[in-house]
DRENGUGU-255278 format. One record per residue (C-alpha): residue number from 1; x, y, z. Coordinates in pm, whole numbers, plus 50000, padded with zeros to 5 digits. Layout:
<pts>
+-----+-------+-------+-------+
|   n |     x |     y |     z |
+-----+-------+-------+-------+
| NUM |     X |     Y |     Z |
...
+-----+-------+-------+-------+
</pts>
This chain:
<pts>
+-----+-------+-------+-------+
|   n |     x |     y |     z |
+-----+-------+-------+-------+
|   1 | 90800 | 50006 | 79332 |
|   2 | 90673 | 50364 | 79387 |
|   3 | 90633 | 50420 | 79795 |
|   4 | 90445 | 50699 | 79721 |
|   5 | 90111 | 50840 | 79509 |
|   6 | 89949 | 51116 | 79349 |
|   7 | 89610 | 51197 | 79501 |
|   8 | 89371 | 51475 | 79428 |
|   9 | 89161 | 51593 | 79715 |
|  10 | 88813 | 51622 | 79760 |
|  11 | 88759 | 51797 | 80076 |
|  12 | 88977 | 52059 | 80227 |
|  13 | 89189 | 51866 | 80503 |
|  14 | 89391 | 52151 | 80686 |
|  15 | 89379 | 52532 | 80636 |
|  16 | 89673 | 52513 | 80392 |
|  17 | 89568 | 52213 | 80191 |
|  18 | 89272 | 52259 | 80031 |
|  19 | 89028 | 52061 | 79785 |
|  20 | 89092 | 51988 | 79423 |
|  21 | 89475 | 52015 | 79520 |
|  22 | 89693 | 51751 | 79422 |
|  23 | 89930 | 51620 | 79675 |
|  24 | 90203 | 51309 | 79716 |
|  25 | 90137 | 51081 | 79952 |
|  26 | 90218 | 50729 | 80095 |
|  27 | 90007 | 50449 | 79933 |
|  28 | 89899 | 50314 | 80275 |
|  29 | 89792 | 50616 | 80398 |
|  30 | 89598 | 50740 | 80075 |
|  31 | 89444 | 50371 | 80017 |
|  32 | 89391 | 50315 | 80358 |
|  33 | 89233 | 50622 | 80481 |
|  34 | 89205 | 50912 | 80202 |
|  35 | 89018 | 50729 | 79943 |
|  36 | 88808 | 50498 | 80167 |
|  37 | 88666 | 50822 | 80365 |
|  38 | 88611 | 51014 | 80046 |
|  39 | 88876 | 51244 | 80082 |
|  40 | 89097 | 51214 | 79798 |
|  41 | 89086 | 50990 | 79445 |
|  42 | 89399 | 50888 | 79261 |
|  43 | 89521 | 51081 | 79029 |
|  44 | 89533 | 51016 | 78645 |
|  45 | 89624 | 51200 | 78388 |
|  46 | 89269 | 51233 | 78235 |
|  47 | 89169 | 51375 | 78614 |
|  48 | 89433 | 51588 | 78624 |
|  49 | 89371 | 51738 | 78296 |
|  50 | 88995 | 51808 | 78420 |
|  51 | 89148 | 51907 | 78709 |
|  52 | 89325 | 52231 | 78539 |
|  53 | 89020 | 52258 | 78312 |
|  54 | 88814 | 52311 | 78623 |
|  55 | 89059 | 52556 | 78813 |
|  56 | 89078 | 52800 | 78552 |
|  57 | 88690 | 52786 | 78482 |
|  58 | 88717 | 52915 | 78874 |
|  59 | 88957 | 53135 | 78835 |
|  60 | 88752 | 53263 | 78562 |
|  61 | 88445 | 53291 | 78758 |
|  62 | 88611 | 53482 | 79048 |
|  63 | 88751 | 53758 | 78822 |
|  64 | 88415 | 53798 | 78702 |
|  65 | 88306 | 53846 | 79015 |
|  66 | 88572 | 54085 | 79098 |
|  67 | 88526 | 54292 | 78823 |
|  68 | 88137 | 54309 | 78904 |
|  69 | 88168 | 54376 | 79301 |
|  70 | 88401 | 54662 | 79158 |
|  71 | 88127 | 54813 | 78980 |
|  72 | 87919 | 54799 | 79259 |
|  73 | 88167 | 54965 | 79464 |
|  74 | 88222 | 55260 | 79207 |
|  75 | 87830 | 55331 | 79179 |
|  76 | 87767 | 55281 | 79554 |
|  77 | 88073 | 55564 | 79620 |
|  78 | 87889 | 55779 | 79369 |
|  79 | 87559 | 55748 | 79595 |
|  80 | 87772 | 55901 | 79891 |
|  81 | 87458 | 55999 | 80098 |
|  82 | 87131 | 55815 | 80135 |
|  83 | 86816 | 56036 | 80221 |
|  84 | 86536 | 55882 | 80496 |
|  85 | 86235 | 56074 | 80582 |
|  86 | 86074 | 55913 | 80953 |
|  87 | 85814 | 56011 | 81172 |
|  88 | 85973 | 56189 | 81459 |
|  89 | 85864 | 56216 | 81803 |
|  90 | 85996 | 56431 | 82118 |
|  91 | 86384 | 56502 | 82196 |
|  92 | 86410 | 56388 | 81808 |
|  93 | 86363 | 56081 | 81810 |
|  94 | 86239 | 55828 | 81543 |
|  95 | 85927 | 55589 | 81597 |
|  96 | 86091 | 55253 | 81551 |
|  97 | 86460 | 55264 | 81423 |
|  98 | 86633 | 55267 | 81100 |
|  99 | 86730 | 54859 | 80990 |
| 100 | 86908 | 54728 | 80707 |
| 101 | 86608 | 54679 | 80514 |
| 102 | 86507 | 55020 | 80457 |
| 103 | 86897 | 55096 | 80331 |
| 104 | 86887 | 54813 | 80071 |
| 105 | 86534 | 54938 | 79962 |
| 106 | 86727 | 55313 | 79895 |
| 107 | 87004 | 55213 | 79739 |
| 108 | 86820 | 55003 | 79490 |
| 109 | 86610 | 55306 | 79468 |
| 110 | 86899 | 55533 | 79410 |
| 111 | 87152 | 55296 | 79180 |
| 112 | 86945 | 55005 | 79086 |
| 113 | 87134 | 54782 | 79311 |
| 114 | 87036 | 54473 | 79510 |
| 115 | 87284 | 54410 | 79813 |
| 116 | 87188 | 54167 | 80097 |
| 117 | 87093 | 54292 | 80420 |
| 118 | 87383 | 54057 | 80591 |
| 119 | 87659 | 54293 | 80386 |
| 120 | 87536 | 54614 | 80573 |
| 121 | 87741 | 54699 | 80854 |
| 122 | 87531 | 54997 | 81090 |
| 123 | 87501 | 55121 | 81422 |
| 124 | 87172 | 55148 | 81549 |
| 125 | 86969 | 55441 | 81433 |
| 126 | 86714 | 55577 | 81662 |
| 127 | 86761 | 55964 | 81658 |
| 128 | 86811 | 56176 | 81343 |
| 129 | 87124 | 56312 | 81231 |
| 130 | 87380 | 56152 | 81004 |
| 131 | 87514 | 55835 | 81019 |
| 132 | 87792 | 55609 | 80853 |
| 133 | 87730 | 55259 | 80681 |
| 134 | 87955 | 55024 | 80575 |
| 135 | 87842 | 54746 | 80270 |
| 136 | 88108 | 54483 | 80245 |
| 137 | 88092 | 54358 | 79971 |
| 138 | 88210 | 53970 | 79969 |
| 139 | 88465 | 53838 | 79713 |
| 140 | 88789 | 53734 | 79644 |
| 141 | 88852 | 54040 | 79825 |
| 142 | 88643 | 54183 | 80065 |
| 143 | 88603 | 54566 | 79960 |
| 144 | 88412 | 54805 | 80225 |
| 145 | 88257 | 55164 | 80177 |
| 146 | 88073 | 55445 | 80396 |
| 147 | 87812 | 55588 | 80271 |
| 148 | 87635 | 55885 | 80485 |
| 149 | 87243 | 55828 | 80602 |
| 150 | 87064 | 56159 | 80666 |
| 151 | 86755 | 56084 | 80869 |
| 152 | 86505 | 56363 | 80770 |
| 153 | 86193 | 56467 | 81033 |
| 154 | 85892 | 56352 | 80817 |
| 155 | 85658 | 56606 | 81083 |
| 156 | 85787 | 56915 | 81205 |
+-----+-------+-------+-------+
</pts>
């Protein structure tokens, strides 16, 4: 008689065992507490095999994803500088303030790009000058870039 089981997880339970993993553990504990709360299933072969069918679909997906926030990166670095023109008022400074918005709006502009506001990193902008961005781009690895924002007077 086996003491212990094969168990494939369906929620991450710590930060170093994580879902879809599959694990050995005692029969009590996985059909006395993993399976009744949903955290596991047993393990067959025919789950198993749709198991590794579904982890390299995944892995699959991520290098995609890779590949494309790679792109990104190489056309955002050939932007380097990103061009605002603002209403200016005394000591140089601008009505209202440069926000994330108005950079997404110019770099789609520029290199037909849509990033999320949330993945623009800036300080806040209320005289004009130059300033430095960063875009983090989320993925399997998180990839970051400066671009330059020249804030032009729009009345002198």
């Amino acid at each position: 008689m086996k003491k212990k089981i094969q168990v494939i997880l369906s929620k991450d339970i710590s930060d170093t065992i994580k879902k879809y993993e599959t694990i050995n553990v005692k029969k009590g504990y996985a059909f006395n507490y993993l399976i009744p709360n949903k955290l596991a299933q047993v393990a067959t072969k025919k789950k198993i095999k749709h198991l590794k069918i579904l982890q390299s679909i995944q892995k699959i997906k991520q290098e995609k994803e890779f590949y494309r926030l790679k792109k990104i990166k190489t056309v955002l670095e050939n932007i380097q500088t990103i061009y605002i023109n603002k209403k200016i008022g005394d000591n140089y400074t601008i009505f209202g303030s440069i926000v994330e918005k108005e950079i997404t709006q110019k770099t789609t502009e520029y290199a037909n790009i849509n990033i999320e506001k949330k993945q623009i990193q800036m300080p806040i902008v209320k005289k004009i000058g130059i300033y430095d961005f960063n875009v983090n781009l989320y993925g399997p690895k998180n990839l970051s870039i400066s671009i330059n924002i020249i804030i032009l007077p729009y009345n002198i």
